[in-house]
C-alpha positions in Angstrom: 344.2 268.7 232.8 347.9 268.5 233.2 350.2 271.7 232.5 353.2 273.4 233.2 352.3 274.8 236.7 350.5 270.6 238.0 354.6 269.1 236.5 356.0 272.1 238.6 354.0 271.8 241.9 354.7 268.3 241.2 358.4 268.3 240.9 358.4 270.6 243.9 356.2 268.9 246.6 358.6 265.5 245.6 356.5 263.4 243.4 358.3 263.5 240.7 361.9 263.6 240.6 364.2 266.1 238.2 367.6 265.4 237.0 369.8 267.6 235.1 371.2 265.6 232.2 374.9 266.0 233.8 373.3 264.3 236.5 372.9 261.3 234.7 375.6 258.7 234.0 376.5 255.6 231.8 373.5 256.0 229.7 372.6 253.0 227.5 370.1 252.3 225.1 367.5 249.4 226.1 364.9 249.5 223.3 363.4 251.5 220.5 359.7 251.1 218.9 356.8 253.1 217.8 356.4 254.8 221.1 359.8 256.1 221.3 363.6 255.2 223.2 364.2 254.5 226.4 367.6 254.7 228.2 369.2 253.2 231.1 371.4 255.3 233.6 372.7 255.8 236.5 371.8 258.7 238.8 375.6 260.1 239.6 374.6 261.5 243.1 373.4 258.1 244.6 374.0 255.1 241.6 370.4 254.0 241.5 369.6 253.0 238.1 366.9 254.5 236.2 365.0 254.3 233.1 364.8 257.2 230.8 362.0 258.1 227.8 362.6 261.6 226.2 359.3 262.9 224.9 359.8 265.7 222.0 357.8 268.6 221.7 357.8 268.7 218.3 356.4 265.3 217.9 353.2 266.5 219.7 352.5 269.4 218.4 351.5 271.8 221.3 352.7 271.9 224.7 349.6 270.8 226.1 349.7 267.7 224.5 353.2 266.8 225.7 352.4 267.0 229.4 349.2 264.8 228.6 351.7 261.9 227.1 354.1 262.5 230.3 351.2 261.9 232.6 350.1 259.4 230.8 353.7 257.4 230.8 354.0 258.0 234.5 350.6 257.0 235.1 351.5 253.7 233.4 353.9 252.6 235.8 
């Protein structure tokens, strides 16, 4: 089951990237539905574009539950 310590190891060994939010530039709504926002934005350091989707703790409840919607957004792509 995903947790705090599988999205740190994670972030660490390089599978999944972390930016600050100062890091991120010219951010722009794309779309908004039941499942939440997503932004596009710029990463500042090297201009790729990327697509953003804040997930809220307190629209899951527990912690636990939010790291089981982020695995299961990244798993989607």
């Amino acid at each position: 089951m995903p947790n705090k310590e599988w999205l740190a190891n994670s972030v660490k060994e390089g599978f999944i990237e972390q930016y600050l939010e100062e890091d991120l530039l010219d951010r722009t709504l794309l779309g908004h539905g039941g499942y939440g926002v997503v932004y596009k934005a710029k990463i500042k350091q090297s201009g790729v574009s990327v697509a953003i989707k804040p997930l809220f703790l307190n629209r899951y409840g527990r912690e636990e539950e939010l790291y089981k919607k982020f695995v299961k957004e990244v798993a989607t792509y």
